[in-house]
N, C-alpha and C positions, 0 to 999 in steps of 0.2 A: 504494500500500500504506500502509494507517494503522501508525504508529509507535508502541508503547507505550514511555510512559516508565517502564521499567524497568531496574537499572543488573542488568548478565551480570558479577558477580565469582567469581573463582574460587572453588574447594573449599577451597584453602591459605587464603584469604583467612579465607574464613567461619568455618574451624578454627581459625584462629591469632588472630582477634579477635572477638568478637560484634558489634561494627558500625563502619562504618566513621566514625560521629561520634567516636570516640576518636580517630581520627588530624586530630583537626577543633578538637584542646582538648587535649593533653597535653602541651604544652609548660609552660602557665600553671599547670597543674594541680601538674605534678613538674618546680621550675625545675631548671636543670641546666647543667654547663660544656661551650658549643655544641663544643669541640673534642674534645669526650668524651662520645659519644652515652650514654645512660642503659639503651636497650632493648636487646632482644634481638636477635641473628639473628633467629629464627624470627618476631621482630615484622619486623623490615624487609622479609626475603622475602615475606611476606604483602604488605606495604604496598608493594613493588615491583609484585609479579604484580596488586593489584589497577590499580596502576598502567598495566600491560602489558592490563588487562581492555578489551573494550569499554563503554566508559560516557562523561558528559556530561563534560566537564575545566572545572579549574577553571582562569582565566586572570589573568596581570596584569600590569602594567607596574609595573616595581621599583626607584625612584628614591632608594635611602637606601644603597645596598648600601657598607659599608666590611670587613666582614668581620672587624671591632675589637671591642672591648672587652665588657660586659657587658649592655647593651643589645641586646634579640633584634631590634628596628625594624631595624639596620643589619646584618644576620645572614642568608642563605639557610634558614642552618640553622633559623634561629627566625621563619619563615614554616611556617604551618597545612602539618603532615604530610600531607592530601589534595592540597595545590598540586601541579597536573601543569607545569605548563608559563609563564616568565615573559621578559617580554621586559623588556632591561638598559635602563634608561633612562638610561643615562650609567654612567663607571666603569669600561668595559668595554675601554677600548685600553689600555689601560695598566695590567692587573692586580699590584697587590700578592701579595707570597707570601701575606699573612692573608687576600686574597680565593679567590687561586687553593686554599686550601687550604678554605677554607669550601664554596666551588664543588666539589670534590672528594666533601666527603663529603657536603654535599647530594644531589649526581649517584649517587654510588657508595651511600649508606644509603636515601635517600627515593625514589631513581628521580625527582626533581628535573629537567628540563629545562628550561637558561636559553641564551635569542635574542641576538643582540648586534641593535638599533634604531637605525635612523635615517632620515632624511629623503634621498631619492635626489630631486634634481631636476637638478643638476649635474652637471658631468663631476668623480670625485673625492670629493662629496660623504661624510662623515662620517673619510675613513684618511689625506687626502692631509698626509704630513706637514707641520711649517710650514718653510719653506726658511733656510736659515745666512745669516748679513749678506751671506757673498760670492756666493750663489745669488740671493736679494734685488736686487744690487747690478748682475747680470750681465745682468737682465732687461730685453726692450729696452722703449721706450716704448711703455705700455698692454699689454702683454702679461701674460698671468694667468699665474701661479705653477702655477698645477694643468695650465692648457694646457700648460706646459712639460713638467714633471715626467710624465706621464702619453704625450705624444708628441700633444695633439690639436691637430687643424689645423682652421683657422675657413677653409680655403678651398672657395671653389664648384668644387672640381674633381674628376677622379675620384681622382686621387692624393688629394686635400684629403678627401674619404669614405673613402677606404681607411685614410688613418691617422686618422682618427676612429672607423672599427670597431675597428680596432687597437687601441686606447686603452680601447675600451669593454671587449675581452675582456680588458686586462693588468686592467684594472677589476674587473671580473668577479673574475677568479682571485686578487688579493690580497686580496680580501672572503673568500674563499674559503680561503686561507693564514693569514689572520689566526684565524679560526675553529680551523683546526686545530691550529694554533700552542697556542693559548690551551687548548681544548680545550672549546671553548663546543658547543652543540646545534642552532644554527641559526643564521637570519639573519629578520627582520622588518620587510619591506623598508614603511619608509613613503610611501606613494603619493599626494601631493596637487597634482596638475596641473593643476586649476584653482582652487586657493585661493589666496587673495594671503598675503603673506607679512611679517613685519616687518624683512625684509631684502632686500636686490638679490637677484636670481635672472634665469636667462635662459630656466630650464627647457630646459637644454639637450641631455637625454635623451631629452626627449618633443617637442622641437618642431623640431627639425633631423634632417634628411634622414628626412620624413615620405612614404609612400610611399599612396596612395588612405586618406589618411587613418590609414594605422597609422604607429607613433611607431615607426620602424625599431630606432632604437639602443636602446630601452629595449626590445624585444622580442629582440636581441639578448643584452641585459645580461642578460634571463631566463635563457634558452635556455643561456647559458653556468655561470650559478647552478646553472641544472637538473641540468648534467650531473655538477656534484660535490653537490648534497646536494638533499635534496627528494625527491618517490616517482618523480620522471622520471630520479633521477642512475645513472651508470653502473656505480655498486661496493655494494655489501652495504651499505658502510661509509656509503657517501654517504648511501643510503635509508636510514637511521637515522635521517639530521639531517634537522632540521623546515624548510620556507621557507614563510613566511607574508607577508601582504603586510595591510596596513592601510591607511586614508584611503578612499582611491578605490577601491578592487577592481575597482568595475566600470567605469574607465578602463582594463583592461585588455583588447588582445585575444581574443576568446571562444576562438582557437586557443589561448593559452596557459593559459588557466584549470588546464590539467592540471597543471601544473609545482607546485603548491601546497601546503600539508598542510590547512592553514586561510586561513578569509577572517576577519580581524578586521574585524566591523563595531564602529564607533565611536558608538552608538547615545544621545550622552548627550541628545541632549534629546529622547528619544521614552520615553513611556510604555511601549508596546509594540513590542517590539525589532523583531520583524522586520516593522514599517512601517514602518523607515527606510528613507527614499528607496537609499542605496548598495545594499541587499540586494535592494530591490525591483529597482534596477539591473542587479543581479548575474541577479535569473531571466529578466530578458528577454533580457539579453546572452548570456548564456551556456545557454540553454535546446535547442541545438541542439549541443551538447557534452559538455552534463555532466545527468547525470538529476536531477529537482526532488530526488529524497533525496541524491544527494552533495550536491549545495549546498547545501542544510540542514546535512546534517552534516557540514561543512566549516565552518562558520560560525560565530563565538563572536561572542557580543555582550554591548558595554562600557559601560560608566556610569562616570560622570567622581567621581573622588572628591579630586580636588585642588581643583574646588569646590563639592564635597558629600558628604566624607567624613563629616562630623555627622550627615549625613541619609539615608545609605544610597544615593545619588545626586543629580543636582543638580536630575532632571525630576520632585522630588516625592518624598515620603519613601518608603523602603521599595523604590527604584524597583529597587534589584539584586536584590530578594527576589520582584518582580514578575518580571524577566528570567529569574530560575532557575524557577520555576513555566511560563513560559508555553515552549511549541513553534511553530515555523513553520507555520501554515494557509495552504496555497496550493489555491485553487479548490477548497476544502472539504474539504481532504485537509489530517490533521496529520501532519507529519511531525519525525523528532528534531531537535536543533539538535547543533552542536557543542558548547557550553558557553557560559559566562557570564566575565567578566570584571570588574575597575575601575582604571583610571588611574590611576598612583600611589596604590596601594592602599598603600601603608607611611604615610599620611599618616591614614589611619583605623585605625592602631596601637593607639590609646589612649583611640577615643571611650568613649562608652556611647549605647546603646537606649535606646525605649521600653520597658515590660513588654511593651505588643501592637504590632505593626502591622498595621494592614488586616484583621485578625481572627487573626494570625500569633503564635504564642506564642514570644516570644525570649528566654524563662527559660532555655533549653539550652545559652546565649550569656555569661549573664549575669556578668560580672566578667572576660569573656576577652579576649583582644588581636583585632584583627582581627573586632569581633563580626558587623557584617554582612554580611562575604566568608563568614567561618563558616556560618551560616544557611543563607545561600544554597546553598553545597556540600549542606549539609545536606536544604536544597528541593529539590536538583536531583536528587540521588542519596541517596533513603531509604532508610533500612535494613533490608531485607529478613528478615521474622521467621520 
């Protein structure tokens, strides 16, 4: 089935705003004190339910977050009112009241969704506390902190596997605790099992007690995620919260692909997003599981702006205004994407445009924060007259 790109917003929506580029520029427009919203009810409701709409999201990783001072860079709140969905790129274990209260009325005014991220290759990886001199001290020789703390056992036995599942679901569930704790949206698990790394790593989620080739414990660690949040989880409450998975996607088993909300593809040095090798990975893998339109629109795809935020990405100018324009063509069939994204997107805070790119008129930008995340929203999802 051909896909039209067209965004389905509500009747509240369309009533209560004439398009949705205002919520893409009002911030700059009418500055304002982030802990004292400026608009309306009847403006949020709109801009929630458009939120709740089916349409293309807007994505990002958000690495400035303090939730301080007067500065909107360091502010949820003072992120483009269209932003659906971002993953915390640090900041996030340890929230401040000024965070947890920005995160609040982000969440509760803008319909905001914010991920806590990070790198899963390890046992522990991203929550394992750091341990006290006399935990340090009590450690026998060579033995790893996290293996303790967590209960993992490096033995070939069956006992030595059982308390390593073991560990993987206490795993599992404090990622999962922390989340509610805090009150965050999800989780954004990042996935990279065959990249090298600028650190030791043993990868040992994915390469211990591997069964015909699938990564046991890291399908495991899924399954356990799944059941408290994600569209596989077991409560109302869970299916609300997002899990997404980034890097590798298609590292993963094709049984699990369901557990998902989104596949972030990591698309920066591809002109045209979905011929990145990961995605192209994702429809052979997974093509016996999930129909070519969910994987599509499952799929958001990233451009790197922490070394191409001047330039609208780093594979070429204008390359996130290319990604919001274009849709997934598979065997001649287009189909929708899930959105578009950029990589520390708070680092393109402050650029400026060209007046054109690529024939693209970025006057409707011109003097704003964020100008070619803006756009882009703008490209993906036009305003319907």
């Amino acid at each position: 089935m051909k896909i039209k790109n067209i965004l389905a917003v509500s009747a509240v929506a369309l009533l209560g705003l004439s398009s949705c580029s205002k919520w893409t520029d009002i911030e700059i427009q009418h500055p304002m004190d982030l802990t004292k919203p400026a608009h309306t009810e009847e403006y949020y409701k709109a801009l929630r339910d458009y939120k709740n709409s089916d349409h293309q999201i807007a994505f990002a990783y958000y690495s400035a977050w303090t939730g301080v001072g007067t500065n909107m860079q360091s502010s949820l709140m003072g992120l483009p009112d269209s932003v659906d969905l971002v993953s915390l790129w640090g900041g996030w274990k340890n929230p401040t009241e000024a965070q947890l209260k920005d995160l609040r009325l982000a969440q509760e005014k803008k319909g905001l969704k914010a991920m806590i991220c990070f790198l899963v290759l390890d046992m522990g990886n991203g929550i394992t506390p750091d341990p006290t001199d006399a935990e340090k001290a009590a450690l026998k020789e060579g033995e790893k902190w996290a293996h303790k703390y967590w209960g993992w056992s490096s033995e070939n036995t069956e006992a030595g596997k059982a308390a390593r599942r073991a560990a993987v679901v206490k795993y599992a569930n404090a990622i999962c605790d922390l989340i509610d704790k805090y009150g965050y949206d999800g989780f954004d698990i990042d996935a990279e099992p065959s990249y090298s790394h600028p650190f030791n790593t043993d990868y040992e989620l994915w390469r211990t007690d591997r069964e015909n080739g699938v990564p046991t414990l890291m399908t495991l660690f899924i399954e356990t995620l799944g059941k408290r949040i994600g569209p596989m989880a077991e409560s109302e409450a869970g299916r609300k919260k997002v899990l997404a998975v980034d890097g590798q996607p298609d590292a993963l088993p094709a049984t699990h692909a369901k557990y998902f909300n989104y596949f972030i593809i990591q698309a920066y040095g591809d002109r045209v997003g979905y011929q990145n090798a990961h995605f192209q990975g994702m429809l052979s893998a997974y093509k016996d599981v999930l129909p070519v339109e969910d994987i599509c629109k499952k799929s958001i795809f990233v451009v790197n702006f922490e070394s191409g935020a001047t330039r609208g990405g780093e594979a070429g100018l204008g390359q996130i205004l290319n990604f919001a324009l274009q849709n997934p063509v598979v065997n001649g069939v287009t189909y929708r994407k899930g959105g578009v994204g950029a990589f520390r997107v708070d680092l393109e805070y402050a650029v400026s445009t060209p007046e054109v790119v690529n024939g693209i008129d970025m006057s409707p930008v011109k003097g704003l924060s964020y100008p070619w995340w803006r756009r882009a929203i703008q490209l993906m999802n036009p305003t319907i007259k």
